[in-house]
N, C-alpha and C positions, 0 to 999 in steps of 0.2 A: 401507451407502451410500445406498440409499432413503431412510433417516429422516435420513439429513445432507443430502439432494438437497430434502428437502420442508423440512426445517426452514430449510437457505438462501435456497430461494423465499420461503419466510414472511414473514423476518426481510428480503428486499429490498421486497415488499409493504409492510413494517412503516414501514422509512427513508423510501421514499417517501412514503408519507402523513405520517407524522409532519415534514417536510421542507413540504409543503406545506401542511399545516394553520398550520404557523409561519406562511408565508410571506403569509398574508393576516391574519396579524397585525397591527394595529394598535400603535407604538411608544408605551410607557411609562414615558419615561427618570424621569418625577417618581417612582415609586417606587424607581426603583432608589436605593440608598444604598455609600456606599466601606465594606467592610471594616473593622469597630472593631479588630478583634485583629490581630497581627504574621503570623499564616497566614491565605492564602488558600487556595481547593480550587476545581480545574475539573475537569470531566468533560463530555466529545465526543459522543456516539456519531455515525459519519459515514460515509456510503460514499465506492467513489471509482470513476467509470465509468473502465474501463482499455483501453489499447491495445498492444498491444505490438511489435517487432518484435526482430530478434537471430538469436539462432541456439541450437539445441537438441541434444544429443548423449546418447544413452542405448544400453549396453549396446553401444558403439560405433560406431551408428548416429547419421547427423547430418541435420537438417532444417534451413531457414530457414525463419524464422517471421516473418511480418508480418501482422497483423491489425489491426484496428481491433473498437471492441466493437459495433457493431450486426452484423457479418458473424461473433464469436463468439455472438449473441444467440441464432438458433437450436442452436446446441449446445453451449453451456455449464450448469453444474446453477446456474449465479448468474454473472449479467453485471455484477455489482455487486462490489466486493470492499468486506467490512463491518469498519470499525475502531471501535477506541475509544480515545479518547486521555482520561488523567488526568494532572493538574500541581498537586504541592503547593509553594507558594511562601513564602520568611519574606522579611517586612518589604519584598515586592516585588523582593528583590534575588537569592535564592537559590532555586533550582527545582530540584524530582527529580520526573522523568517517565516516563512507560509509555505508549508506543504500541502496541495489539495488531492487525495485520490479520490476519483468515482470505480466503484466495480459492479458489475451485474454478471454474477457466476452461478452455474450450477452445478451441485454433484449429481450428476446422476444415479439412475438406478443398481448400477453394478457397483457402485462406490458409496453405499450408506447399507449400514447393515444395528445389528442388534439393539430392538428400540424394545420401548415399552410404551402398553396400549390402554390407557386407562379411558373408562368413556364410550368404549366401542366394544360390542360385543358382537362372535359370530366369525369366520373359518381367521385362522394365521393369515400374518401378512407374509407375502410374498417378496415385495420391493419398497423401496423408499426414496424417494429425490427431496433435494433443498436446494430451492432457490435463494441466493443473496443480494440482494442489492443493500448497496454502503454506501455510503459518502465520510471520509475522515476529514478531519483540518486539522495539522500540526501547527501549532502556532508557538513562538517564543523568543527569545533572545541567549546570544552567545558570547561570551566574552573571553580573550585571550589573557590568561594567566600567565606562561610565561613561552618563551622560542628558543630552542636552541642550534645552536651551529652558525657557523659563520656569513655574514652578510656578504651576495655577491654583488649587489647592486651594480656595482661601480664596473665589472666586467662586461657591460654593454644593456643596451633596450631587451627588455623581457624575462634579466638573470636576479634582479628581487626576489629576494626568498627562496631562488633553487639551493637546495642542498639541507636547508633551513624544514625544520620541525616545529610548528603551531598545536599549541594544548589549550581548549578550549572548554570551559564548563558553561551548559545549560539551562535552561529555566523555562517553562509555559506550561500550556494546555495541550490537551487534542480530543477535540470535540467527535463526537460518532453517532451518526446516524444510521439508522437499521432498518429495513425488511425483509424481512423470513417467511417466506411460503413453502410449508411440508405437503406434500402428496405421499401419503402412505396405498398402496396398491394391494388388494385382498384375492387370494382363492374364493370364489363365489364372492356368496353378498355379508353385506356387515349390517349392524344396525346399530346410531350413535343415539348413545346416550346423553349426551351434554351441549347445552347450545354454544358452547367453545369452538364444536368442532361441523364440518358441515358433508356430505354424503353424497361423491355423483350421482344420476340419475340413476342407473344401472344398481346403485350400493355396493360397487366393486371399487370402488376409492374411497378415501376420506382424506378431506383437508384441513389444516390448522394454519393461522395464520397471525401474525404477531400483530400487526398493523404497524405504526412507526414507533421504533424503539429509538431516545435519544438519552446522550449523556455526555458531561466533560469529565476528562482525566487530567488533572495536574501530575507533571511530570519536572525528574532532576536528570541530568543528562550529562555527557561529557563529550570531546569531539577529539579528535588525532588530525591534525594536517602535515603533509608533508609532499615539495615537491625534491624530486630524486634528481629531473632534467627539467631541461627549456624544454616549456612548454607539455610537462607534464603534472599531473598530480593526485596523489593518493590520499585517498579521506576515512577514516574509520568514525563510526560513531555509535553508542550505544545509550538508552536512557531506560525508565524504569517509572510508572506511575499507577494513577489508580489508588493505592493504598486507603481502600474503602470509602473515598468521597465519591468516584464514581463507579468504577469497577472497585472489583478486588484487589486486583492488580490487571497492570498490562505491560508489556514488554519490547523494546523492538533494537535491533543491533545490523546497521550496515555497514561493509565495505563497497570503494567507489575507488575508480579508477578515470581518468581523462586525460585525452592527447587534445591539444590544438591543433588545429588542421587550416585554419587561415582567420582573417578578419577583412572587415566588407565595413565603412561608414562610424570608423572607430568603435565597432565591437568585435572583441576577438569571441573565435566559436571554438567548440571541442566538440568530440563526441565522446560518449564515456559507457563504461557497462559496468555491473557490480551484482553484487547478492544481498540478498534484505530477508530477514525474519520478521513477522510482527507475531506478538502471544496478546491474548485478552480473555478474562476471565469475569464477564459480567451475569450478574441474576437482579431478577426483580418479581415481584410477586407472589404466591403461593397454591399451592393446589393443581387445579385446572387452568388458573389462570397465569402459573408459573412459567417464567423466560429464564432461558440460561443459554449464552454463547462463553461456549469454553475449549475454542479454536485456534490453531498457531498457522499461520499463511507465511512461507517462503517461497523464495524464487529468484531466478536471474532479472536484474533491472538493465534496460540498456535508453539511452537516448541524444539528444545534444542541450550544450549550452553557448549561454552568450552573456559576453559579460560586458558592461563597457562602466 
């Protein structure tokens, strides 16, 4: 857990810079050029500052969770959660995509409140923290229905599809992996009743712990593209799954925004920034041995692409 806690710092050091060195880049739509062949290829790398609020159930202990990410900053191993998104396209009309986010976030103590204690008897609890480690993978395909507005192509290198609106519907999975470590923190000592749950040495804590929780969402989706300028372009997209094969439901809707800023070896680059919700509403289990993540994480997304 050390070498994943330093390598996460790293790699959020990493986005950041990389994120700002872009950002005083100066734009050089004249080199960029459209695509000669019927595929294109993008690849992301992007974080995404998170917030979350909902509710948290493990080993049948339940928390409410509201945080925001500067009050997870001191106690998370990455306040950042790191994605990478790739999209191979034909002919601009057919996409199959891969979103991968890792996060390892925590709420802290001042940002989890009203739980219930079954299993444990002995003084109130005082505090509460949840740890998250996630791993998601969106996976799917996208297809262009129809475009509207007029083709500039023909008004020079890089004006395809400025002005022009792309409507896009959806299809795949997103697979989700879980671990949830609760520290519940007690006035005095406690004594647990169930081997679900386990007891600092002192019995001024108790922990409950999920172990890995996985499951796929199939999801329907739909996409907006539209560029306004050379070399720019705005993306909306919103999808909807779950519907009790893996969650109950899950939910997620973003806007995106990018500038191109130059190209280097026939990939043009952009940097981009936007907002993203995800909802998820999953259970499994019962009793004591009940899980329930029923959490909505937003935030600002910022980072670059390349596409060639």
């Amino acid at each position: 857990m050390a070498d994943a806690a330093q390598m996460s710092r790293t790699m959020s050091r990493g986005a950041a810079m990389l994120f700002l060195a872009t950002a005083g880049a100066a734009p050089s739509f004249a080199q960029a050029q459209d695509p000669t062949g019927p595929w294109t290829f993008t690849f992301a790398p992007y974080g995404w500052l998170t917030f979350m609020s909902g509710t948290q159930t493990v080993a049948g202990q339940t928390t409410t969770v509201n945080a925001n990410a500067f009050e997870m900053f001191a106690q998370s191993q990455s306040l950042i959660s790191f994605m990478a998104y790739t999209e191979a396209r034909y002919q601009d009309r057919l996409g199959l995509f891969v979103d991968v986010m890792y996060a390892n976030l925590t709420a802290g103590q001042s940002a989890t409140r009203s739980f219930s204690v079954p299993g444990v008897s002995g003084s109130a609890v005082a505090s509460t923290s949840v740890n998250y480690e996630s791993l998601t993978v969106k996976f799917g395909g996208a297809y262009e229905v129809v475009k509207v507005g007029p083709d500039r192509g023909v008004e020079g290198p890089g004006m395809a599809g400025v002005g022009q609106t792309a409507f896009d519907v959806m299809l795949g999975g997103r697979w989700w992996y879980q671990r949830v470590d609760m520290t519940l923190n007690f006035y005095g000592t406690v004594t647990v009743n169930t081997p679900n749950l386990s007891a600092s040495a002192n019995r001024s804590q108790v922990f409950a712990n999920s172990g890995i929780v996985g499951w796929v969402d199939p999801f329907i989706g739909f996409r907006v593209r539209h560029r306004p300028a050379l070399g720019q372009n705005i993306v909306f997209e919103a999808d909807m799954g779950g519907f009790g094969i893996g969650s109950r439901i899950s939910a997620q809707a973003q806007a995106l925004y990018s500038l191109d800023f130059g190209s280097a070896l026939g990939v043009t680059w952009a940097r981009g920034i936007g907002y993203r919700a995800l909802y998820v509403d999953y259970t499994q289990g019962s009793g004591l041995s009940f899980f329930e993540t029923n959490l909505l994480q937003h935030g600002p997304l910022f980072g670059v692409r390349g596409r060639f």
